[in-house]
py3Dmol code that shows the C-alpha trace and the ligand (Angstrom):
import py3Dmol

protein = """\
ATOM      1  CA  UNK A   1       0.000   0.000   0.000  1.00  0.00           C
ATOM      2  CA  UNK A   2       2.837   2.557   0.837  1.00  0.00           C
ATOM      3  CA  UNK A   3       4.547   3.583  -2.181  1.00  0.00           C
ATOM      4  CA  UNK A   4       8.276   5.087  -1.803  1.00  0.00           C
ATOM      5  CA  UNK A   5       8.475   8.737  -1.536  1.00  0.00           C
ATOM      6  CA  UNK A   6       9.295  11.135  -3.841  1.00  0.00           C
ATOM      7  CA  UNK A   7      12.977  12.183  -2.064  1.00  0.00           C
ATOM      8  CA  UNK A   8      12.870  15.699  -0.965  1.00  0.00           C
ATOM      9  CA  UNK A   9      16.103  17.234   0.370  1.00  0.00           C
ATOM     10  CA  UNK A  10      14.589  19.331   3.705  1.00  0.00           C
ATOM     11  CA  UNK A  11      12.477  16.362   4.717  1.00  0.00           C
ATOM     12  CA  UNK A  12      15.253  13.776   4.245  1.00  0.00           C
ATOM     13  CA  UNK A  13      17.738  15.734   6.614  1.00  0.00           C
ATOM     14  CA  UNK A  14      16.211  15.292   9.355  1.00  0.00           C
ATOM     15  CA  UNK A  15      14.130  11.903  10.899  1.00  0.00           C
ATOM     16  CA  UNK A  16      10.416  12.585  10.716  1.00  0.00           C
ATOM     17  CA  UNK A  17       7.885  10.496  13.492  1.00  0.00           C
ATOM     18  CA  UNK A  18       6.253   9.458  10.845  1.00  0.00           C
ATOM     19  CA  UNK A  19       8.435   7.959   8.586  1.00  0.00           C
ATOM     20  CA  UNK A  20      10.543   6.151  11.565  1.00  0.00           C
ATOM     21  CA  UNK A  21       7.231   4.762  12.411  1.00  0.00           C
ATOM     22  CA  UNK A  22       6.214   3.984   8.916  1.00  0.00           C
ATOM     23  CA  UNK A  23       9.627   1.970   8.847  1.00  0.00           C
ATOM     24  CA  UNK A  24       8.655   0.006  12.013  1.00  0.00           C
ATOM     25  CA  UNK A  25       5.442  -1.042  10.648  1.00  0.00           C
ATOM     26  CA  UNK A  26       7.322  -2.164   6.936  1.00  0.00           C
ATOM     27  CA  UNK A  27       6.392   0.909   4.677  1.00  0.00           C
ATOM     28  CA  UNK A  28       8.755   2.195   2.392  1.00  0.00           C
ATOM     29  CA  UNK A  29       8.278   5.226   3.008  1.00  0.00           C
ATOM     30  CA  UNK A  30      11.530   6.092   5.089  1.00  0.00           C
ATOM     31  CA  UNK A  31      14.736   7.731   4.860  1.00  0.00           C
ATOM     32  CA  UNK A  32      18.390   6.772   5.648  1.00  0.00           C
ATOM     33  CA  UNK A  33      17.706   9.506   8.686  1.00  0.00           C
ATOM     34  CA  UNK A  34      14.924   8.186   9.502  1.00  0.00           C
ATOM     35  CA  UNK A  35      16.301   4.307   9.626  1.00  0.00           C
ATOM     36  CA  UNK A  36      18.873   5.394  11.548  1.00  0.00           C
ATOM     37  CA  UNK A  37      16.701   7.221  14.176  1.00  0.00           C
ATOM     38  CA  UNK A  38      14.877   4.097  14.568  1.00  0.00           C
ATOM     39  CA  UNK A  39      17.569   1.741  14.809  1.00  0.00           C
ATOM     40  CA  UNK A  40      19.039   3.895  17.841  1.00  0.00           C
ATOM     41  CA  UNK A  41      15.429   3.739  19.657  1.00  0.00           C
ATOM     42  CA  UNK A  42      15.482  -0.294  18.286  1.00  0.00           C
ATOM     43  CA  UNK A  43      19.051  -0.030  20.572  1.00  0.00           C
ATOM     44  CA  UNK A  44      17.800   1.455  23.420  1.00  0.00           C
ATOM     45  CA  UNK A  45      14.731  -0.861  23.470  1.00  0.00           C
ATOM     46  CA  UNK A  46      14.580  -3.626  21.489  1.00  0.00           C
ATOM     47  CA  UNK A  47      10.667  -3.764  21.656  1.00  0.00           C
ATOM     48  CA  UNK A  48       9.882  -0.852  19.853  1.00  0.00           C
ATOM     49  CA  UNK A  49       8.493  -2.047  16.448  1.00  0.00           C
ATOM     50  CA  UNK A  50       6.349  -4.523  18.578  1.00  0.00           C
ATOM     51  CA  UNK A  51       4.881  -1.293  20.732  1.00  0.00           C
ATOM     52  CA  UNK A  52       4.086   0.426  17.247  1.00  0.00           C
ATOM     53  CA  UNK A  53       2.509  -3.196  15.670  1.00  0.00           C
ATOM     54  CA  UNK A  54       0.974  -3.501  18.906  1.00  0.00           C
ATOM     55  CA  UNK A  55      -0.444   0.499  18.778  1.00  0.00           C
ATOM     56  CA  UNK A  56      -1.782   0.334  15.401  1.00  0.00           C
ATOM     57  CA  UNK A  57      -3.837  -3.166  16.725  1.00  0.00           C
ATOM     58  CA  UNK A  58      -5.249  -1.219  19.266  1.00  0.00           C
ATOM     59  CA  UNK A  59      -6.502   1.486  16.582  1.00  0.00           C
ATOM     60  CA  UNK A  60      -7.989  -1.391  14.379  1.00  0.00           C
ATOM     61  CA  UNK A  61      -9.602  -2.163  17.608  1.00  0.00           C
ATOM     62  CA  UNK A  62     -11.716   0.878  18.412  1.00  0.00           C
ATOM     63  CA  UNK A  63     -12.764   1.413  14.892  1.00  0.00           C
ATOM     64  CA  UNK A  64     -14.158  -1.636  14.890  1.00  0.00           C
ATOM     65  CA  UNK A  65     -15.341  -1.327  18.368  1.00  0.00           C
ATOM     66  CA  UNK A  66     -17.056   2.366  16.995  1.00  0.00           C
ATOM     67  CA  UNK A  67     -18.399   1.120  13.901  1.00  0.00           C
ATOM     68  CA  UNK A  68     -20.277  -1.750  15.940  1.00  0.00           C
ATOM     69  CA  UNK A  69     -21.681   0.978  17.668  1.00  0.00           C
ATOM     70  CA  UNK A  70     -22.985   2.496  14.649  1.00  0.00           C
ATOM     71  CA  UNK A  71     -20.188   5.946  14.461  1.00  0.00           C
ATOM     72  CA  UNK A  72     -19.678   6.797  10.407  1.00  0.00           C
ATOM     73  CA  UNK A  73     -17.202   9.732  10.813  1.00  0.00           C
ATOM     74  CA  UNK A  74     -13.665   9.809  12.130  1.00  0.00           C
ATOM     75  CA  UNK A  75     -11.428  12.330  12.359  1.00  0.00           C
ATOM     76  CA  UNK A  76      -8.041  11.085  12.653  1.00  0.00           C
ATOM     77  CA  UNK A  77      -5.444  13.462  14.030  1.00  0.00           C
ATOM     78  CA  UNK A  78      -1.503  12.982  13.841  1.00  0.00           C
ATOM     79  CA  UNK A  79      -2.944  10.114  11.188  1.00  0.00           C
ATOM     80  CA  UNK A  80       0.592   9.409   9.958  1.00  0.00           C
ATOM     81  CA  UNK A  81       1.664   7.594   6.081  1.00  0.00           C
ATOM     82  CA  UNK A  82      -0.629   5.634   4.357  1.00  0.00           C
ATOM     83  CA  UNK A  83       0.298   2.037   5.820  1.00  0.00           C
ATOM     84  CA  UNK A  84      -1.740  -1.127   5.903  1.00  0.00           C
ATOM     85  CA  UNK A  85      -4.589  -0.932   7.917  1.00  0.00           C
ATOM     86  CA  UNK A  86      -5.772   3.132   7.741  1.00  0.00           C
ATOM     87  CA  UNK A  87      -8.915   4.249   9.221  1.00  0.00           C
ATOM     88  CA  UNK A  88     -10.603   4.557   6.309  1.00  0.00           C
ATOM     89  CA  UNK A  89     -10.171   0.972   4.979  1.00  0.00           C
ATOM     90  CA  UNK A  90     -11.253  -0.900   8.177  1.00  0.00           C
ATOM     91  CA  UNK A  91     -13.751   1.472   8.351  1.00  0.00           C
ATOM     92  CA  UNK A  92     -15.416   1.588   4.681  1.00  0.00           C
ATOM     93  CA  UNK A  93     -14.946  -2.388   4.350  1.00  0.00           C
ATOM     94  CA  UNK A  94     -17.535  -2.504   6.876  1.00  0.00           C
ATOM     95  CA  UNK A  95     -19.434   0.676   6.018  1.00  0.00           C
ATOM     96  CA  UNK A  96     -18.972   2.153   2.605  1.00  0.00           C
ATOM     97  CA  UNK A  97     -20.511   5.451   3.335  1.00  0.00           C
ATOM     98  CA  UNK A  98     -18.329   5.904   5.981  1.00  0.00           C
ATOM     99  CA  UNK A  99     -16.083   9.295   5.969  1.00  0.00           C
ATOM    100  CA  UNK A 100     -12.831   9.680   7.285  1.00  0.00           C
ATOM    101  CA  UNK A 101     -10.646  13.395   7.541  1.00  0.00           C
ATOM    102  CA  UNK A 102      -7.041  12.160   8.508  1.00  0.00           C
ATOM    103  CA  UNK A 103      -5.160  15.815   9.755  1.00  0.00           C
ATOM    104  CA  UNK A 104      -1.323  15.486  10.588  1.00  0.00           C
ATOM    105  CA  UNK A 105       1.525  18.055  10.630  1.00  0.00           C
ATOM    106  CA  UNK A 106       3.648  16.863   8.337  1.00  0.00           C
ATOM    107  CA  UNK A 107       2.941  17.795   4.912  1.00  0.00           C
ATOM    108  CA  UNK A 108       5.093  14.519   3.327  1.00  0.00           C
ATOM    109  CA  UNK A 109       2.609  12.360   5.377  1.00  0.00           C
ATOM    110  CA  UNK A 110      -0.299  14.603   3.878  1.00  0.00           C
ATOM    111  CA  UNK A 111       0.506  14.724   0.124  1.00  0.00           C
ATOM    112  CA  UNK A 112       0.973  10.932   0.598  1.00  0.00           C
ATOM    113  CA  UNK A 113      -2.294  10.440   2.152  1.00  0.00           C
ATOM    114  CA  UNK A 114      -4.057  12.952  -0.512  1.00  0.00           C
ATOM    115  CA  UNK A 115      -2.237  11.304  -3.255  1.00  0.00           C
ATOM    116  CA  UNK A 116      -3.857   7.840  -1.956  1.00  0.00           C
ATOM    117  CA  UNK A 117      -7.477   8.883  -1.606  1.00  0.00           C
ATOM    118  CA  UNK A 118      -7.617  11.204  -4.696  1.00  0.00           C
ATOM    119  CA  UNK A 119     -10.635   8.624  -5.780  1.00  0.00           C
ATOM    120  CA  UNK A 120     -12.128   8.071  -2.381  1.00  0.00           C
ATOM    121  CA  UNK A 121     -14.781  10.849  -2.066  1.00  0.00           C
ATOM    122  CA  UNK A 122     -15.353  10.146   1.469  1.00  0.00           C
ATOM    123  CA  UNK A 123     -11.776  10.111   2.899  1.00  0.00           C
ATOM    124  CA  UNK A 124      -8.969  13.066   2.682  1.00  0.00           C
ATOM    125  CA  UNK A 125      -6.142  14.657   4.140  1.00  0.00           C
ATOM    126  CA  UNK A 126      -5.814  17.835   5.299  1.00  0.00           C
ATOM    127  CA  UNK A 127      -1.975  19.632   6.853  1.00  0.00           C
ATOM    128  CA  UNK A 128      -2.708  20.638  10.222  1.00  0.00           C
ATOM    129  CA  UNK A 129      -1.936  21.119  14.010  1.00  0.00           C
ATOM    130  CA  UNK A 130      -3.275  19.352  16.434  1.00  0.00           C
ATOM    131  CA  UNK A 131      -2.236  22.173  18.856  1.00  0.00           C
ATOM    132  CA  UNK A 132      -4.695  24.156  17.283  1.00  0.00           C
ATOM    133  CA  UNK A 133      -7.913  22.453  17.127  1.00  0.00           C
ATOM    134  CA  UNK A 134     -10.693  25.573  16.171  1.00  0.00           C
ATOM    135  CA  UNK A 135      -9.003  25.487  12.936  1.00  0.00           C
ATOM    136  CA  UNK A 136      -9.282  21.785  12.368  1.00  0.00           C
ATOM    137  CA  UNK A 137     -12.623  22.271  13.793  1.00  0.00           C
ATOM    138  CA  UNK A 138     -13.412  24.749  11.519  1.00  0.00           C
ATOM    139  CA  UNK A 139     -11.844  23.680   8.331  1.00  0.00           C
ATOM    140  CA  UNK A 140     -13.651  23.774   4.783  1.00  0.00           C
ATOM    141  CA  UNK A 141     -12.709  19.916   3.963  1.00  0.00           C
ATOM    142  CA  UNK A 142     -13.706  18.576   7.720  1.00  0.00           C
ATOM    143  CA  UNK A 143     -17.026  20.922   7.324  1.00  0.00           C
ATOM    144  CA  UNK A 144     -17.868  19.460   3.726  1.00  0.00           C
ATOM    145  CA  UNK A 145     -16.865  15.982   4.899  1.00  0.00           C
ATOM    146  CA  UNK A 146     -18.216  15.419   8.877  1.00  0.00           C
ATOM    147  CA  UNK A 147     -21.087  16.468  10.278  1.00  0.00           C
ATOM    148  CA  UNK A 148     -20.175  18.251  13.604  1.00  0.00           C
ATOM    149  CA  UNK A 149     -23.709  17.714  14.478  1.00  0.00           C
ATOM    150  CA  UNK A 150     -23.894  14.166  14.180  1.00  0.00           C
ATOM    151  CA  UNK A 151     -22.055  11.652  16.529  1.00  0.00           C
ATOM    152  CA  UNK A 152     -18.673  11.508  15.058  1.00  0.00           C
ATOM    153  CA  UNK A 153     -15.416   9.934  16.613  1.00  0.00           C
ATOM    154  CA  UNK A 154     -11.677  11.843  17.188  1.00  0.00           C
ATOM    155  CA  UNK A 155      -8.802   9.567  17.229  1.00  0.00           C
ATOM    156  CA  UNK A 156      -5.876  10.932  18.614  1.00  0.00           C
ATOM    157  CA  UNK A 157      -3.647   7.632  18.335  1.00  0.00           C
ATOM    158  CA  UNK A 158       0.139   7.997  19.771  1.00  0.00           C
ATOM    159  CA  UNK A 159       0.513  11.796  18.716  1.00  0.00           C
ATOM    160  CA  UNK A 160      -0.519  13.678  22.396  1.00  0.00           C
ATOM    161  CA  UNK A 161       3.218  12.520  23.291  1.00  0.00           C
ATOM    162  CA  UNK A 162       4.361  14.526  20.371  1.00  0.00           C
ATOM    163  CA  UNK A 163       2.406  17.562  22.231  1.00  0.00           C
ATOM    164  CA  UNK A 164       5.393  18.227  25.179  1.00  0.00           C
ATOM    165  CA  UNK A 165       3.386  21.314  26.906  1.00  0.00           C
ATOM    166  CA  UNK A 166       0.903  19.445  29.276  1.00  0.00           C
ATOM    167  CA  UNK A 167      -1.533  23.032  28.922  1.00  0.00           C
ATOM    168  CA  UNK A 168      -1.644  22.643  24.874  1.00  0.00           C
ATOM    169  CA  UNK A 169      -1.826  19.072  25.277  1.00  0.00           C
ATOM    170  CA  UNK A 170      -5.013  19.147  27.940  1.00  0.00           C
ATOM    171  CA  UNK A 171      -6.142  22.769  26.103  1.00  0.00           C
ATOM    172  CA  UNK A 172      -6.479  20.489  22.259  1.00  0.00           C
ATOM    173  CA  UNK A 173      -8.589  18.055  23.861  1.00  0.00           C
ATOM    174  CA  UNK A 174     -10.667  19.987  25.759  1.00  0.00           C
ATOM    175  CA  UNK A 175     -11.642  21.489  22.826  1.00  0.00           C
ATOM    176  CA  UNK A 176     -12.105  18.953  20.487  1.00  0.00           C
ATOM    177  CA  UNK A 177     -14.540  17.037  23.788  1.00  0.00           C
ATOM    178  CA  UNK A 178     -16.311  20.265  23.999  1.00  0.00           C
ATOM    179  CA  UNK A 179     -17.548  19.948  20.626  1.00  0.00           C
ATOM    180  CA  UNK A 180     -18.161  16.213  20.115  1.00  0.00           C
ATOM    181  CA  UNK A 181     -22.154  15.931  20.033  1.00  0.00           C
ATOM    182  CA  UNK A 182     -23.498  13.412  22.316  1.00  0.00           C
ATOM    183  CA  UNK A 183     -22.869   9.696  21.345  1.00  0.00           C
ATOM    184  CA  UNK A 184     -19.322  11.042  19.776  1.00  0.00           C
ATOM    185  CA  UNK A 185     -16.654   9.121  21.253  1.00  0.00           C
ATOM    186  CA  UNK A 186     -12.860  10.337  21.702  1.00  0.00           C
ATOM    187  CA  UNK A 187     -10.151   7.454  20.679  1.00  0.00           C
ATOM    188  CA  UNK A 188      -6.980   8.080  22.786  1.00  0.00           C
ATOM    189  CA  UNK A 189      -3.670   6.027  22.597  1.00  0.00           C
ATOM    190  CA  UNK A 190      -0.568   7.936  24.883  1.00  0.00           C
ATOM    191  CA  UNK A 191       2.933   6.819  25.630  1.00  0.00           C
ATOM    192  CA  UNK A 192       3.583   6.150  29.169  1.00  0.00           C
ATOM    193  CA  UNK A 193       6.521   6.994  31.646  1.00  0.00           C
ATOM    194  CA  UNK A 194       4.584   3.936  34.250  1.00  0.00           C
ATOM    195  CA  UNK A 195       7.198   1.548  35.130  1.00  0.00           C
ATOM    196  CA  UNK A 196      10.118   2.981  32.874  1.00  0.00           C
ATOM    197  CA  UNK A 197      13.815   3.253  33.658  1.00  0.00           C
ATOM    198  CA  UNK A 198      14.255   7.108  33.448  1.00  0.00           C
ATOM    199  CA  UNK A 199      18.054   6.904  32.035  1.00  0.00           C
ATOM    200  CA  UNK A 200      16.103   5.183  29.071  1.00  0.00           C
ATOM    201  CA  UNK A 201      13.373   7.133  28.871  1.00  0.00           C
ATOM    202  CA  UNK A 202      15.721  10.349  28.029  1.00  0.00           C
ATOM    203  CA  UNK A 203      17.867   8.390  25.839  1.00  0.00           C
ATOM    204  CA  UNK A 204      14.620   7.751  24.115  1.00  0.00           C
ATOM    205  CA  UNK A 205      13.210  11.275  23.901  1.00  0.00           C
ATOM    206  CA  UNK A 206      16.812  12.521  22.290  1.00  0.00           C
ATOM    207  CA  UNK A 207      15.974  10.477  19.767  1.00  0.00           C
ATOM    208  CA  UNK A 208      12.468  12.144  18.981  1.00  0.00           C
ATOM    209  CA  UNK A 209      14.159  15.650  20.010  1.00  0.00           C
ATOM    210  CA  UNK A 210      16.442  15.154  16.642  1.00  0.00           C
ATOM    211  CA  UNK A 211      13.041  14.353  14.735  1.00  0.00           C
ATOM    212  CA  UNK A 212      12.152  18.509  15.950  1.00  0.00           C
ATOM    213  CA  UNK A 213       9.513  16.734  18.423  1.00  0.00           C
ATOM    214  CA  UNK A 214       9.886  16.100  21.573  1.00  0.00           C
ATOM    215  CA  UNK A 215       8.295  13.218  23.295  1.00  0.00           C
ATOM    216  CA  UNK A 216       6.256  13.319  26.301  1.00  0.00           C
ATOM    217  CA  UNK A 217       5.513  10.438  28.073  1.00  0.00           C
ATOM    218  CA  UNK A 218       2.447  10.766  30.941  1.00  0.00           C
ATOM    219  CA  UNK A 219       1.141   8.984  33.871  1.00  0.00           C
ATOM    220  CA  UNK A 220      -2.077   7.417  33.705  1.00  0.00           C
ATOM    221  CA  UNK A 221      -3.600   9.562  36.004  1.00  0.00           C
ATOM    222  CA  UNK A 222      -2.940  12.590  33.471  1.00  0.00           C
ATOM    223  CA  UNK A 223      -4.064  10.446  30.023  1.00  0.00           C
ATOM    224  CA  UNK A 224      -7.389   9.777  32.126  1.00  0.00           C
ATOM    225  CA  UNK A 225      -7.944  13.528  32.363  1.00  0.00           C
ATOM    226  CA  UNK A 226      -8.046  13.652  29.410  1.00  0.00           C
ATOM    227  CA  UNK A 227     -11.633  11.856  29.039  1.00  0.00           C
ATOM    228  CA  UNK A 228     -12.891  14.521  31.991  1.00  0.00           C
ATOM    229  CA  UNK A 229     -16.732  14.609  31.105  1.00  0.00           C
ATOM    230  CA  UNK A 230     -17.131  11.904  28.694  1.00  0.00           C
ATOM    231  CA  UNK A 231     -17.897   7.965  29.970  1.00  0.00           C
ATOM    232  CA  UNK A 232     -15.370   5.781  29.893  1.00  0.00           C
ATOM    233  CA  UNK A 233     -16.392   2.623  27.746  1.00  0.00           C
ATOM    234  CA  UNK A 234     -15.309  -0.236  29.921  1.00  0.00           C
ATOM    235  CA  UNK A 235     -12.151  -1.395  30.440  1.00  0.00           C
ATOM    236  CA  UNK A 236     -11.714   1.764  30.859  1.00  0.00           C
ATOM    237  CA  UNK A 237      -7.441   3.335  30.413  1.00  0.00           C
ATOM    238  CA  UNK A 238      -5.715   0.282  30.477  1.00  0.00           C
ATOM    239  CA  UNK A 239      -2.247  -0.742  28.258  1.00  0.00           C
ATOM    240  CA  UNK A 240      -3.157  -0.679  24.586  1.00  0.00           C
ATOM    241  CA  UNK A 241      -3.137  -4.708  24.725  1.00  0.00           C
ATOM    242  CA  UNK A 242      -6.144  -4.927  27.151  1.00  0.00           C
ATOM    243  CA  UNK A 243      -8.028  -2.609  25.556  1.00  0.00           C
ATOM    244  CA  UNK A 244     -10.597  -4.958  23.879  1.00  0.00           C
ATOM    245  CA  UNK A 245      -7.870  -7.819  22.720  1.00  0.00           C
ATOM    246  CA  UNK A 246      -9.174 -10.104  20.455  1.00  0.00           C
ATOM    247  CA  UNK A 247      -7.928 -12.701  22.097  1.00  0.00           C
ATOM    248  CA  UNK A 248      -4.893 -14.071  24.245  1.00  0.00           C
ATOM    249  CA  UNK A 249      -2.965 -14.060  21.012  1.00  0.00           C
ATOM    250  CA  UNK A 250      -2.851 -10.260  21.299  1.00  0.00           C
ATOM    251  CA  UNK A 251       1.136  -9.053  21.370  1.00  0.00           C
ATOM    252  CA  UNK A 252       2.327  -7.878  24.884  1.00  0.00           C
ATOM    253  CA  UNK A 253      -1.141  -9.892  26.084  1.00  0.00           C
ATOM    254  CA  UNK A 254       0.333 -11.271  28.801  1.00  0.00           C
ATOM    255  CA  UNK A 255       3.170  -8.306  29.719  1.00  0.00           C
ATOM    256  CA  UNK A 256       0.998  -5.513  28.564  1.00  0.00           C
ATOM    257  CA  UNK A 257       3.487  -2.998  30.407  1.00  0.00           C
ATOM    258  CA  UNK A 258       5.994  -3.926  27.491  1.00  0.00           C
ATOM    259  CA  UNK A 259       3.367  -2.157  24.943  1.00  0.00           C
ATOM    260  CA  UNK A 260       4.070   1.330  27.364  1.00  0.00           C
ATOM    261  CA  UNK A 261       1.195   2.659  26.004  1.00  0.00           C
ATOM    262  CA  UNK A 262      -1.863   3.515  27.465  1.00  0.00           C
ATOM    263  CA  UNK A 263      -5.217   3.335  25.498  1.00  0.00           C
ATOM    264  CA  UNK A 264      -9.257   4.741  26.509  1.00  0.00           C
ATOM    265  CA  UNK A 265     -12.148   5.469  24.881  1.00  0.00           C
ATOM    266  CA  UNK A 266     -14.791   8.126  25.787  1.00  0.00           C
ATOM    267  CA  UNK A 267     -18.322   8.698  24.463  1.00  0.00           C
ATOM    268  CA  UNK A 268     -19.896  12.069  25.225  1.00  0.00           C
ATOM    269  CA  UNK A 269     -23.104  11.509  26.959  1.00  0.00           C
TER     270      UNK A 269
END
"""
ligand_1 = """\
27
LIG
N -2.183 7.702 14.456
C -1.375 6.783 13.664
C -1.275 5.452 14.380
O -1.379 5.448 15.612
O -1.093 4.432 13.727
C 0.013 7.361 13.380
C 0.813 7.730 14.621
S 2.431 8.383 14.275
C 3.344 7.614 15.536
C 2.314 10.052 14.873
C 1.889 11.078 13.816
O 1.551 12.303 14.491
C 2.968 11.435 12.818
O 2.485 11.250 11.518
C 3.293 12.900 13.090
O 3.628 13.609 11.918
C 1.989 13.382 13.681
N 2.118 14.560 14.576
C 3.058 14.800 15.519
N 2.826 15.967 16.131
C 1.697 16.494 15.563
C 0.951 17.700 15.750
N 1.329 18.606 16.665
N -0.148 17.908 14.985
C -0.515 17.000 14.047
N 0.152 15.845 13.818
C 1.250 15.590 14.564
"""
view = py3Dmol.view(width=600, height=400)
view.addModel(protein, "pdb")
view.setStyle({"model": 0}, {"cartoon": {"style": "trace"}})
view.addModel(ligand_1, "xyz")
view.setStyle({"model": 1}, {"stick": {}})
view.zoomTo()
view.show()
């Protein structure tokens, strides 16, 4: 599904998040820098491409878990490249008319994504921050494509970490919560400090520093408040892997601290 990337000098200099993560999860769309960023976090923890197989599983997850319960628009923030398993083909197997708006930062990850759905007239791409969430909000393509009125779900799937400053972090949220209509449900997935050595925990975040994005690991008691006024569908914030496994065969099942990433999901009442 990924196609390699059109090689553009500024974006090759420096590792991007999404292409290290894009290498992790076998796209080809990935840079010398950016294979060398992730074999240094490979180094300093040798589970890493398992925690990223193991995130995107959890995103499958809840969109199936939100379809079942009848949702038909996503907006998928910090979406990242076009690999196997995007929102909008788990989601429009199931339901055709279902619409999808994936946002991210990184305009390489959004001319991919464009370039992918030019025939899909319910799924785009649009370049934005999640930092700033009126203008997402309030965007032409999500206004033509989601109906802000209708129940409608916003993933925000391993990128709050990106988002260092705990105010912009809780601020973005609180905004995009505020104006889910009831029955909308809020799809987090955070990385998580809980448990971790904190010599490799900074070795770690130089890594993402180099990629111009630091990385901000939180407790679980600050990824809950995030969901502040919505109900948490049961288990509740738990590691990704216990989120709603399919089965025992889920990675990290049995050590789900190795997947250090915490996973909830919240439907406006
Ligand atoms: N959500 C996908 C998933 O979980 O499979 C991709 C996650 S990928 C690890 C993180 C993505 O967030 C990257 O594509 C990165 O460019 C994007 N990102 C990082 N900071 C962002 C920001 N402030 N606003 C929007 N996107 C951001």
């Amino acid at each position: 599904m990924s196609s390699p990337a059109s090689p553009e000098p500024l974006a090759a200099e420096r590792p991007s998040i999404a292409r290290i993560y894009d290498y992790f999860l076998g796209g080809f769309n990935n840079f010398a820098v950016d294979r060398a960023a992730a074999e240094r976090l490979r180094a300093l923890a040798p589970d890493t491409p398992e925690i990223m197989r193991a995130n995107r599983a959890f995103l499958r997850r809840a969109v199936e878990f939100l379809l079942d319960r009848g949702v038909d628009q996503f907006l998928d923030l910090g979406s990242g490249l076009p690999t196997a398993g995007n929102v909008h083909e788990v989601a429009q197997e199931r339901d055709p008319a279902a619409r999808v708006v994936y946002v991210d930062n990184d305009p390489v990850v959004v001319a991919h994504s464009a370039a992918l759905l030019r025939d899909n007239p319910r799924a785009t791409a649009i370049q934005a921050d999640v930092r700033q969430p009126e203008a997402i909000l309030a965007h032409p393509t999500v206004r033509r494509l989601l109906d802000l009125d209708r129940p409608l779900a916003v993933l925000l799937v391993a990128v709050l970490h990106f988002v260092a400053d705990d105010r912009a972090a809780a601020r973005a949220v609180a905004a995009l919560r505020s104006r889910l209509a009831p029955g909308g449900y809020l799809v987090i997935a955070h990385g998580t400090d809980e448990g971790l050595p904190p010599d490799l925990l900074a070795e770690g975040q130089q890594v993402y520093t180099r990629a111009a994005s630091p990385f901000r690991a939180r407790p679980r008691a600050q990824v809950a408040r995030f969901f502040r006024g919505l109900d948490l569908v049961e288990p509740g914030v738990v590691y990704a892997p216990r989120w709603r496994p399919d089965g025992p065969d889920e990675r990290f099942f049995d050590q789900p601290a190795r997947s250090r990433n915490l996973a909830g999901v919240g439907r406006k009442p």
